[in-house]
N, C-alpha and C positions, 0 to 999 in steps of 0.2 A: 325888528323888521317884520312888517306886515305881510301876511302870504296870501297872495292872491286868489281867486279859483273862478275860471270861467266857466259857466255853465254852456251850456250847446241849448240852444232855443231847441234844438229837434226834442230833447231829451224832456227841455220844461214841456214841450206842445203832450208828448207825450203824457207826461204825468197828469197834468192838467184832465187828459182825455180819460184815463184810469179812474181819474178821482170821480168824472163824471158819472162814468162808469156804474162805479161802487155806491156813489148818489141814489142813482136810478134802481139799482140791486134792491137797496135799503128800503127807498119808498115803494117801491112795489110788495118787498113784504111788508111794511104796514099796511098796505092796505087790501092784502090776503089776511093779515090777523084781525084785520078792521071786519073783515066779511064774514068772520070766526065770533065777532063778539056778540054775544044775545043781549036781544030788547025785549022791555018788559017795564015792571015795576019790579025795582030792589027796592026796599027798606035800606038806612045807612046802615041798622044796627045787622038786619042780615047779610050786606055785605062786609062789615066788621068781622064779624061772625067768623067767616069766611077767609078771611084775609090772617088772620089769628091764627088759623088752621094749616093756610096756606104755608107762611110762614114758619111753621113749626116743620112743616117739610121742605122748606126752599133752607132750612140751614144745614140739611143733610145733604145739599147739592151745594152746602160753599156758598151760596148765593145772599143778596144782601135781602133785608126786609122789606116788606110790600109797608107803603102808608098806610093809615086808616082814611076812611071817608071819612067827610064834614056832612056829605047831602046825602038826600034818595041821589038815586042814578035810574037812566033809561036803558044805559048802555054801558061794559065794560071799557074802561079804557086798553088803549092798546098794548099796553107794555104789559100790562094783568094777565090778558089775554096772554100775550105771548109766554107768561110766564107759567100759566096754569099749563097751556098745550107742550111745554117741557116735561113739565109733570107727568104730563097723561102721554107721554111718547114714553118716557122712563116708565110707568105703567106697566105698557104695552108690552115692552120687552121684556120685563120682568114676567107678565104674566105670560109669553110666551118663551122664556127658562122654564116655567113651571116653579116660579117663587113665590106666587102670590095669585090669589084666586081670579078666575077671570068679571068677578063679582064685582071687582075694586077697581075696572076700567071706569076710565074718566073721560066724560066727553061734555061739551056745551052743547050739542044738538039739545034743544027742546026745550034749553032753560028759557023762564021766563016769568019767574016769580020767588019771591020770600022760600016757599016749598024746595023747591028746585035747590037755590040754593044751600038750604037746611040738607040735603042728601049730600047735595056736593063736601058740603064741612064737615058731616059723620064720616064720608070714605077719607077723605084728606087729612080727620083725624085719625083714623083707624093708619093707614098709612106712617103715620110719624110716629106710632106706636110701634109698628108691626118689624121686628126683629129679622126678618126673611125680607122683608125690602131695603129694612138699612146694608143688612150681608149683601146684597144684590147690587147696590148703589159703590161697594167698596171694592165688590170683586174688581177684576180687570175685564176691560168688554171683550168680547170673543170676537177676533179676528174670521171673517169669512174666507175658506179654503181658497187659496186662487191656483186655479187649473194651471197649467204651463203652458205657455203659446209653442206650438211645432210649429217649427218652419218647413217648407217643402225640400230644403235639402236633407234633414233628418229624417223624411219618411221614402224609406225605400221599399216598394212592393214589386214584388218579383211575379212577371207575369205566368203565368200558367200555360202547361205545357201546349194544349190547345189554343190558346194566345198567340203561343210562340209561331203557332203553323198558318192561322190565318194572317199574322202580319209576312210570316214567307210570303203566302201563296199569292197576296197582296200585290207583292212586287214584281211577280214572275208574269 
């Protein structure tokens, strides 16, 4: 016996609307990582280079391997990009634990050539080497303190004696 199940249009319109949603979410960040990618002259072999390096620290984050390039490139692809500014946010953090110098921040402001990218691959190796960022990557991330919301039934202030006499004399 075959079991039925009706769906409620409200509920597909719904979904539907979500999913559009999540769409729009998506391509918007491409094309915030697209605005992130430097232009230039790459070499294939120095974005190779690079991607080898990346690599060696994208398996300390679980993450799968970057391709190699076939061509020169003008421009990052976008998933690259997104992948290195993972990188360089894990960085950041770390260098502000105080796990890793702030020497070995990673950014793409100003890349735009073979050079460029040559500095990029020595920090990003130095990185997958660096014993103080793998510990850092392992630890647990440190939850931010959250204040406690008061409500205004909980805060009781008691007015002062002077208080007390101007709201008399108030009424008199």
């Amino acid at each position: 016996m075959a079991m039925e199940i009706e769906l409620d249009p409200a509920m597909l319109g719904m979904q539907a609307e979500a999913e559009g949603v999540v769409a729009e979410l998506a391509d918007a960040e491409d094309m915030e990582y697209e605005a992130m990618s430097p232009t230039g002259r790459f070499s294939r072999a120095a974005l190779n280079s690079l991607v080898k390096a990346h690599n060696k620290v994208s398996k300390m984050f679980g993450a799968e391997t970057y391709p190699d390039f076939d061509d020169d490139q003008t421009t990052f692809p976008t998933r690259f990009v997104r992948e290195i500014m993972m990188i360089a946010q894990a960085v950041d953090d770390a260098i502000a634990a105080g796990e890793v110098d702030a020497e070995m921040s990673i950014s793409l402001d100003g890349v735009s050539g073979d050079r460029d990218l040559a500095i990029l691959t020595g920090k990003m190796d130095q990185l997958s080497k660096s014993k103080d960022f793998a510990r850092f990557l392992k630890s647990p991330p440190e939850m931010p303190e959250m204040e406690e919301e008061v409500t205004e039934e909980e805060v009781e202030v008691e007015p002062t004696e002077e208080e007390m006499d101007q709201l008399f004399m108030g009424r008199m």
